[in-house]
N, CA, C and O atoms as CSV, one atom per row, in Angstrom:
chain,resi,resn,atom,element,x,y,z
A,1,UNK,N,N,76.924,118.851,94.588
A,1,UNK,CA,C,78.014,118.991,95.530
A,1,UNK,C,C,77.816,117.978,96.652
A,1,UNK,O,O,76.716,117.549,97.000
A,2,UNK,N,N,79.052,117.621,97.210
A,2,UNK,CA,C,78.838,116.500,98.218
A,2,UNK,C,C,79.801,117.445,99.496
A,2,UNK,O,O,80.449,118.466,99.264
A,3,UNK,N,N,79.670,116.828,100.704
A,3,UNK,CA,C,80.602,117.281,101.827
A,3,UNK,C,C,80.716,115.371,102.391
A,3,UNK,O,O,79.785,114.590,102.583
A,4,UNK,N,N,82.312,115.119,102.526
A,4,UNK,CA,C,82.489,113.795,102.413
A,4,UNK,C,C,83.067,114.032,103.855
A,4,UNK,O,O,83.957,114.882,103.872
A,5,UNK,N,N,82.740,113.438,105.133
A,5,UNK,CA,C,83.003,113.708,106.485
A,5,UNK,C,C,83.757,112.335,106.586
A,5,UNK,O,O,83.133,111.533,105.890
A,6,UNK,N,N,84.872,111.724,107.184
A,6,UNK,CA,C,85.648,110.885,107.782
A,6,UNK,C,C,86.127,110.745,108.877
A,6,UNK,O,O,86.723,111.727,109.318
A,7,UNK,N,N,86.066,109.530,109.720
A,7,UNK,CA,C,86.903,109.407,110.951
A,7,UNK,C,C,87.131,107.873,111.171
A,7,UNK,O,O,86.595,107.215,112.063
A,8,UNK,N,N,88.231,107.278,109.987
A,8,UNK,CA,C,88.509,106.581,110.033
A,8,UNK,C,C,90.224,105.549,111.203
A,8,UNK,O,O,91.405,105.849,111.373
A,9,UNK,N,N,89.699,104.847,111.485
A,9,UNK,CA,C,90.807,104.167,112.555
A,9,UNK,C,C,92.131,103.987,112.384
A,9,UNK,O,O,93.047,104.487,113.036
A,10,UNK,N,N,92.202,102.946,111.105
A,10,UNK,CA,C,93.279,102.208,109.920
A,10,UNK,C,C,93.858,103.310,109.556
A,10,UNK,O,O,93.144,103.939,108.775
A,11,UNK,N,N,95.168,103.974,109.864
A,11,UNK,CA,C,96.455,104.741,109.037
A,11,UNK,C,C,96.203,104.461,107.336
A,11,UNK,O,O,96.018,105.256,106.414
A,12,UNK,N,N,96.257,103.472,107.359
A,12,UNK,CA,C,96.429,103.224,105.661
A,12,UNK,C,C,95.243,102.916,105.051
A,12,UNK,O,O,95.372,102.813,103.831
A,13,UNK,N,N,94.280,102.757,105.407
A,13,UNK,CA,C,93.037,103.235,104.982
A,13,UNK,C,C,92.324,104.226,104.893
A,13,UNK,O,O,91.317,104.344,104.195
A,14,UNK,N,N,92.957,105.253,105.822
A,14,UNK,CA,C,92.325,106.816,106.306
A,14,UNK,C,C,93.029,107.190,104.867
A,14,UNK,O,O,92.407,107.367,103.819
A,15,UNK,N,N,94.657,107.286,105.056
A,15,UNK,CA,C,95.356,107.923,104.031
A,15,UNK,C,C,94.784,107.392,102.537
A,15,UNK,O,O,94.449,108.302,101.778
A,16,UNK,N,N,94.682,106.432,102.187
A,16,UNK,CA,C,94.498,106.060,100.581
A,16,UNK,C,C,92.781,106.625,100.414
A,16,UNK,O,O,92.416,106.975,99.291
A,17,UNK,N,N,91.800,106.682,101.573
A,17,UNK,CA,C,90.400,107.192,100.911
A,17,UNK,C,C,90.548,108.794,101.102
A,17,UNK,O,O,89.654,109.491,100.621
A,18,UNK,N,N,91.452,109.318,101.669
A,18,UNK,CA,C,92.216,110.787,101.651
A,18,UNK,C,C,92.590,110.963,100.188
A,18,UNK,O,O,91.866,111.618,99.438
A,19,UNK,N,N,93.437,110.527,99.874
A,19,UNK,CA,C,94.089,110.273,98.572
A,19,UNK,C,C,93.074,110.354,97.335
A,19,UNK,O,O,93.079,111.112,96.365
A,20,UNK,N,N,92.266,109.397,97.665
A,20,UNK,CA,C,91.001,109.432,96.692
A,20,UNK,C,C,90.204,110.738,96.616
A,20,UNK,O,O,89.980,111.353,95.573
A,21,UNK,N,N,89.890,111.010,97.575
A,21,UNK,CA,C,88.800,112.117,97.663
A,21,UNK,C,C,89.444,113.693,97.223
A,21,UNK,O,O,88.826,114.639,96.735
A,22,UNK,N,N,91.066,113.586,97.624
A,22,UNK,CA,C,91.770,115.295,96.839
A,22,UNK,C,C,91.725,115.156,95.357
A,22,UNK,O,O,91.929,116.070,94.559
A,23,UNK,N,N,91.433,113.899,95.067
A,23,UNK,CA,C,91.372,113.986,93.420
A,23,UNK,C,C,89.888,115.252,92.963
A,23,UNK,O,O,89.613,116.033,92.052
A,24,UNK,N,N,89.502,114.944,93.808
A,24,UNK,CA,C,87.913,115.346,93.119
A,24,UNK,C,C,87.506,116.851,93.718
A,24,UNK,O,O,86.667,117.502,93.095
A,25,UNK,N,N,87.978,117.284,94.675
A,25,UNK,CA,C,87.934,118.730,94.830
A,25,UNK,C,C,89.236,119.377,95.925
A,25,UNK,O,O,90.436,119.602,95.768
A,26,UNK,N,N,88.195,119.533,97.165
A,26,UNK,CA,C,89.419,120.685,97.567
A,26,UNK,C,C,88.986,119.921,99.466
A,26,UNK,O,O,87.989,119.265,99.767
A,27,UNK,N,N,90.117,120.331,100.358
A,27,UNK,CA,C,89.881,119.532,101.676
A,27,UNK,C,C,89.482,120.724,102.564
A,27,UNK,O,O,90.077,121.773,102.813
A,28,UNK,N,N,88.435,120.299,102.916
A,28,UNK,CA,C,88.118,121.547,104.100
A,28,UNK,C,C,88.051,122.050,105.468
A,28,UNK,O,O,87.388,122.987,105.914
A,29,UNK,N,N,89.190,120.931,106.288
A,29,UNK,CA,C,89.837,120.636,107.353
A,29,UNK,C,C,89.993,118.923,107.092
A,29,UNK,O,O,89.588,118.226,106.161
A,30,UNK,N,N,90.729,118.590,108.285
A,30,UNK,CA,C,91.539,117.151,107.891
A,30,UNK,C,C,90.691,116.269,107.873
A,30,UNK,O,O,91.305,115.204,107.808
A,31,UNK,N,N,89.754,116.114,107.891
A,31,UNK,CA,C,88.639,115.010,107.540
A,31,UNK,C,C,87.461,115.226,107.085
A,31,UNK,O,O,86.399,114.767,107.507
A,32,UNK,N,N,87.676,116.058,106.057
A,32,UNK,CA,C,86.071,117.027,105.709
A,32,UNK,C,C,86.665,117.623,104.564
A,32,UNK,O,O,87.546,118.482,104.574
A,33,UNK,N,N,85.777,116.779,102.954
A,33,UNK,CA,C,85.949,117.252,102.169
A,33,UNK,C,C,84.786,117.597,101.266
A,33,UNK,O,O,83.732,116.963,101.313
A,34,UNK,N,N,85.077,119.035,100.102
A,34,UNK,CA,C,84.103,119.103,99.462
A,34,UNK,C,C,84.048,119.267,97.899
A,34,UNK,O,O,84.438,120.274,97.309
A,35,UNK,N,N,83.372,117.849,97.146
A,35,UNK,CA,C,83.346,117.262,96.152
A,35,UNK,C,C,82.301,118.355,95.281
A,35,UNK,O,O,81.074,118.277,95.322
A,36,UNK,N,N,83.078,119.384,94.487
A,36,UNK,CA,C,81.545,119.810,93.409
A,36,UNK,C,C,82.184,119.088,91.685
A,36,UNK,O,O,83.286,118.958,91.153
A,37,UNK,N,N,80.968,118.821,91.377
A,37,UNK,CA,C,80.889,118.269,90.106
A,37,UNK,C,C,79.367,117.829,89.317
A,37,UNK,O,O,78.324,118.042,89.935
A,38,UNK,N,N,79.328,117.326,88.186
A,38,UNK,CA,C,78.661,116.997,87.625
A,38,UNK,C,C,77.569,115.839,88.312
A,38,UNK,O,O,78.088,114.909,88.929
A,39,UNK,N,N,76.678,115.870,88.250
A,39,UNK,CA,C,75.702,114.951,89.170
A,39,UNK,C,C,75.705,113.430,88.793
A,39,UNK,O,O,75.231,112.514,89.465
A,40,UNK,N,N,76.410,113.341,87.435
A,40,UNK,CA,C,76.683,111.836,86.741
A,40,UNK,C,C,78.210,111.759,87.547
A,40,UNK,O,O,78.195,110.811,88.332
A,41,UNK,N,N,79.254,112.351,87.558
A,41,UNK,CA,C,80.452,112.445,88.748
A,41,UNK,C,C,80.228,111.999,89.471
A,41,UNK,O,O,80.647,110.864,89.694
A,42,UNK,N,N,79.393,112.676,90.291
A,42,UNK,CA,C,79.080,112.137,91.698
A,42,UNK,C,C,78.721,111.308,92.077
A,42,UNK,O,O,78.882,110.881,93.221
A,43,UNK,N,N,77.864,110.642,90.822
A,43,UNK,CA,C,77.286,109.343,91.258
A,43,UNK,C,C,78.423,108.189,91.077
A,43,UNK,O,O,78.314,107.205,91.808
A,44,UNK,N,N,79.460,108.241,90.194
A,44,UNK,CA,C,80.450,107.575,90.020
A,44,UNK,C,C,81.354,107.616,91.308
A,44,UNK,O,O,81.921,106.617,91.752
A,45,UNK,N,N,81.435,108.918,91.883
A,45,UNK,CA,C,82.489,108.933,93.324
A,45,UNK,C,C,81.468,107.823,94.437
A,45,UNK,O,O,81.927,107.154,95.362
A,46,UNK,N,N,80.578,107.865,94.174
A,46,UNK,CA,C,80.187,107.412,95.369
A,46,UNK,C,C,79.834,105.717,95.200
A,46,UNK,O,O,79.876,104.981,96.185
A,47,UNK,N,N,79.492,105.218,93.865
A,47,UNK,CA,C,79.707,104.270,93.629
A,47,UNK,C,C,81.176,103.571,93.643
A,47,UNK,O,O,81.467,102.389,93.462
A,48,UNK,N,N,82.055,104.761,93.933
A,48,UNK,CA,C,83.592,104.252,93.541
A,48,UNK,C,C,83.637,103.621,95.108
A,48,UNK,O,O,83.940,102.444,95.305
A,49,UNK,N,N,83.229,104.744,96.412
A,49,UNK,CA,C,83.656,104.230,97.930
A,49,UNK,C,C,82.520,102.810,98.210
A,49,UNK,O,O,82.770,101.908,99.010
A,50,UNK,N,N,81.404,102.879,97.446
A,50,UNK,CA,C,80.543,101.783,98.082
A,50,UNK,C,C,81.306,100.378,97.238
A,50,UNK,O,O,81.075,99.328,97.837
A,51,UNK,N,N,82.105,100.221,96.047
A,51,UNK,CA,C,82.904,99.489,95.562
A,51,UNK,C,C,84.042,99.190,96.071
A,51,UNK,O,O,84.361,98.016,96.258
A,52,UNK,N,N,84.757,100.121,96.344
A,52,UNK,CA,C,85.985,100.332,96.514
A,52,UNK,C,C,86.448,100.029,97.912
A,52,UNK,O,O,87.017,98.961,98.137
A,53,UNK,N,N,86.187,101.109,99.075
A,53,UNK,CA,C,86.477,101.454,99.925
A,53,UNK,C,C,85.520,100.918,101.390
A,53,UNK,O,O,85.877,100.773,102.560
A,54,UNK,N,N,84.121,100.706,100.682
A,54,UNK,CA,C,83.681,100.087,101.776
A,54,UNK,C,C,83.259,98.711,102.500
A,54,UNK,O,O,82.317,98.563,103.279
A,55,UNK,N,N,84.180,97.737,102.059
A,55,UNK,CA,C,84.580,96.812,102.925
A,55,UNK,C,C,85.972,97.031,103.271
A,55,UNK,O,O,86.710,96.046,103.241
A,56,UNK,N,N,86.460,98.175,103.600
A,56,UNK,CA,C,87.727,98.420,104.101
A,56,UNK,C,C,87.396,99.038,105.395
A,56,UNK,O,O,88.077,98.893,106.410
A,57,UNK,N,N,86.453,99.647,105.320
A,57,UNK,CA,C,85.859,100.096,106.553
A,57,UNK,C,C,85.731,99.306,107.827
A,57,UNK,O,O,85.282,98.169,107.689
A,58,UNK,N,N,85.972,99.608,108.760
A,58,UNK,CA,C,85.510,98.528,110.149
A,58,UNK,C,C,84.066,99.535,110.963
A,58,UNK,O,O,83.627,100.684,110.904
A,59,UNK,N,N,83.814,98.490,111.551
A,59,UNK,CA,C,82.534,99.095,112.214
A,59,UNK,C,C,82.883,100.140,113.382
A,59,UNK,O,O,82.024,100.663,114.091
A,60,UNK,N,N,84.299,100.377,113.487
A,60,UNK,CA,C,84.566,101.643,114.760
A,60,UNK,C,C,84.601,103.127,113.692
A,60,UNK,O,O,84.756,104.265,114.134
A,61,UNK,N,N,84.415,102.772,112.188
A,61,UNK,CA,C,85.005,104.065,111.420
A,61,UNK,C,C,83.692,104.578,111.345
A,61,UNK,O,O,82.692,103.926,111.645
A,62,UNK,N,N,83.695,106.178,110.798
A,62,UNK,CA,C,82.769,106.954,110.724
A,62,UNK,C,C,82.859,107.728,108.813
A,62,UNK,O,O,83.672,108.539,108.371
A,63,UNK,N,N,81.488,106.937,107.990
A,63,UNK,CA,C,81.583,108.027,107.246
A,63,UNK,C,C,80.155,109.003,106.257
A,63,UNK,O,O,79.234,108.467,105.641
A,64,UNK,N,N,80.315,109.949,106.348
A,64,UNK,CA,C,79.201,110.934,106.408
A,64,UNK,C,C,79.272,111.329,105.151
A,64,UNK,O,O,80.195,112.130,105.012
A,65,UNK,N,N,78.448,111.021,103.755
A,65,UNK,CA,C,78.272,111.959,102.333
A,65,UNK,C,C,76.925,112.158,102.436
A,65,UNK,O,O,75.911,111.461,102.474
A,66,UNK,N,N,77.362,113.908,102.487
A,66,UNK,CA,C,75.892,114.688,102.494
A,66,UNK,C,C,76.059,115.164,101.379
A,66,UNK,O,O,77.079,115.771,101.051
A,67,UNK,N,N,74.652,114.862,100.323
A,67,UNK,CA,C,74.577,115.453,99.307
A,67,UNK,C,C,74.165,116.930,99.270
A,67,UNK,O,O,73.158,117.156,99.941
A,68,UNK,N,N,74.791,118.170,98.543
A,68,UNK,CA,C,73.882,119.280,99.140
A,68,UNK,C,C,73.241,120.022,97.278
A,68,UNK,O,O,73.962,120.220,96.300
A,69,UNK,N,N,72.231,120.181,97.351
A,69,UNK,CA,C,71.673,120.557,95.856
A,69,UNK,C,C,72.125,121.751,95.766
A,69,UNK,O,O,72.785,122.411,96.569
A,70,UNK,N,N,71.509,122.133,94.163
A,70,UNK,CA,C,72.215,123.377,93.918
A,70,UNK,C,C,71.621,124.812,94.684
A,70,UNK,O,O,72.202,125.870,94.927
A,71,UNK,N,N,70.106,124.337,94.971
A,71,UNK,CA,C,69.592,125.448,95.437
A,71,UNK,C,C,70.154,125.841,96.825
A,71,UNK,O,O,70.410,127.007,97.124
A,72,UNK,N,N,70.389,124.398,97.950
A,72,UNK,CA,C,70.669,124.493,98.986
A,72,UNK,C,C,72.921,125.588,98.803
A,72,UNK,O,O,73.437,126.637,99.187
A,73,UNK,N,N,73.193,124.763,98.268
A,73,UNK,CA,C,74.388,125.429,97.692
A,73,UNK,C,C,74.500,126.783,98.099
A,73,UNK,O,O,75.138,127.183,99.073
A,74,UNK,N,N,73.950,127.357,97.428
A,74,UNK,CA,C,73.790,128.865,97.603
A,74,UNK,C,C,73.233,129.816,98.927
A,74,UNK,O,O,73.055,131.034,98.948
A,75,UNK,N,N,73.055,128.952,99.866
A,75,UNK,CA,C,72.736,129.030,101.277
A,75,UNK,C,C,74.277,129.201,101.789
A,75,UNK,O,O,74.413,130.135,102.579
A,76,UNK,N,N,75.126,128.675,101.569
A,76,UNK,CA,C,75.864,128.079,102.707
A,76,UNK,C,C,76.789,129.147,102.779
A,76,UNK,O,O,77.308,129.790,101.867
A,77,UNK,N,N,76.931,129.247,104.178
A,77,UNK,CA,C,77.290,130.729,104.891
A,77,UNK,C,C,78.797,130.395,105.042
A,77,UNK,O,O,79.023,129.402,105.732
A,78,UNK,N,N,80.099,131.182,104.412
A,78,UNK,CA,C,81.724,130.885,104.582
A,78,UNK,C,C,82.349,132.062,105.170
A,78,UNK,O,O,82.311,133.137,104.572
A,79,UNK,N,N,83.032,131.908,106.514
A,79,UNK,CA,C,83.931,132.831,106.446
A,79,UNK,C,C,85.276,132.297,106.700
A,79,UNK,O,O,85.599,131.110,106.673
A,80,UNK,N,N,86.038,133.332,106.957
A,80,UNK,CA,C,88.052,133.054,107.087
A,80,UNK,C,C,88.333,132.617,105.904
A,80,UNK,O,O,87.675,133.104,104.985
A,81,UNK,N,N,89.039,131.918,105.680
A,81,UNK,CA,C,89.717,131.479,104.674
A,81,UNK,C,C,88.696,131.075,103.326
A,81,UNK,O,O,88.883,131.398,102.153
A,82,UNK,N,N,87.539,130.247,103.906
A,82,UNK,CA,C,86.795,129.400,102.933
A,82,UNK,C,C,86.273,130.340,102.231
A,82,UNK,O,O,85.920,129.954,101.116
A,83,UNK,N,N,86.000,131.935,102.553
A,83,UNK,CA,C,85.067,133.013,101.898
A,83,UNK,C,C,86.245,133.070,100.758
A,83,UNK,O,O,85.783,132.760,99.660
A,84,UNK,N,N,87.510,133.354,100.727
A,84,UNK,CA,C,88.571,133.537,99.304
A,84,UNK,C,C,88.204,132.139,98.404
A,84,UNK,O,O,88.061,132.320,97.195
A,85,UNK,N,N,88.059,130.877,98.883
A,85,UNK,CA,C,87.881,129.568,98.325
A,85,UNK,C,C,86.676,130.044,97.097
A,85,UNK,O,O,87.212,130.320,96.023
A,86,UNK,N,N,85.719,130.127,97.105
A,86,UNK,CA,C,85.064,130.897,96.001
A,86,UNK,C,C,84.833,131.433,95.361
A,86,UNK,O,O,83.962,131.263,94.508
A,87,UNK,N,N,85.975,132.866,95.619
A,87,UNK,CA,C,86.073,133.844,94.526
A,87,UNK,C,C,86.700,133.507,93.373
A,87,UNK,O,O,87.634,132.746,93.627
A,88,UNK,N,N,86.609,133.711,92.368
A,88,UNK,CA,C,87.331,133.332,91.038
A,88,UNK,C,C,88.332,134.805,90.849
A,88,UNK,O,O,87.916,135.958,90.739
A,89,UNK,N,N,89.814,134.312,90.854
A,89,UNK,CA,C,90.888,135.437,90.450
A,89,UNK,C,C,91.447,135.276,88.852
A,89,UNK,O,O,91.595,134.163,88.346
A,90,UNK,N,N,91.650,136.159,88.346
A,90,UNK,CA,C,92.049,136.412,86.904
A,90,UNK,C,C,93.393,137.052,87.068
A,90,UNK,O,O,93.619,138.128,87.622
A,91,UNK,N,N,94.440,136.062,86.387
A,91,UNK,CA,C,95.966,136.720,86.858
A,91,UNK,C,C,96.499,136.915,85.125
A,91,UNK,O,O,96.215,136.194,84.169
A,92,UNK,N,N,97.197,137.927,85.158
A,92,UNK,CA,C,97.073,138.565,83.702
A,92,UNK,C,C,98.825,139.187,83.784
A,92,UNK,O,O,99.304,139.812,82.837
């Protein structure tokens, strides 16, 4: 799992690495997203922004991928909304 933090300057650079990153999971306020997947995935997402996205970057932007393992995973404390984000529903 990754938590992908942003605070980018550029309108149209914020929006298109926005764009990129809802592909791959779910947004967890407007500049804070969180990527779970396969650990070969991940290494591809992140090779995609160090390819892709980061000479688009300027030196006033901010960006933060914290990798978090599986053990740490199971630590992480959710409430309000994000506590439903985990439950798995079965609609029948």
């Amino acid at each position: 799992m990754l938590i992908v933090s942003y605070d980018i300057a550029n309108d149209k650079v914020r929006n298109k690495f926005s764009k990129f990153l809802r592909k791959f999971w779910r947004r967890l306020q407007y500049s804070v997203y969180e990527i779970k997947n396969s650990d070969r995935h991940i290494a591809n997402i992140q090779t995609e922004i160090e390819g892709k996205f980061a000479k688009m970057f300027s030196k006033s932007d901010s960006i933060l991928i914290v990798p978090i393992s599986k053990a740490s995973e199971s630590s992480i404390v959710r409430y309000g909304y994000a506590v439903n984000e985990e439950l798995e529903f079965i609609f029948v």
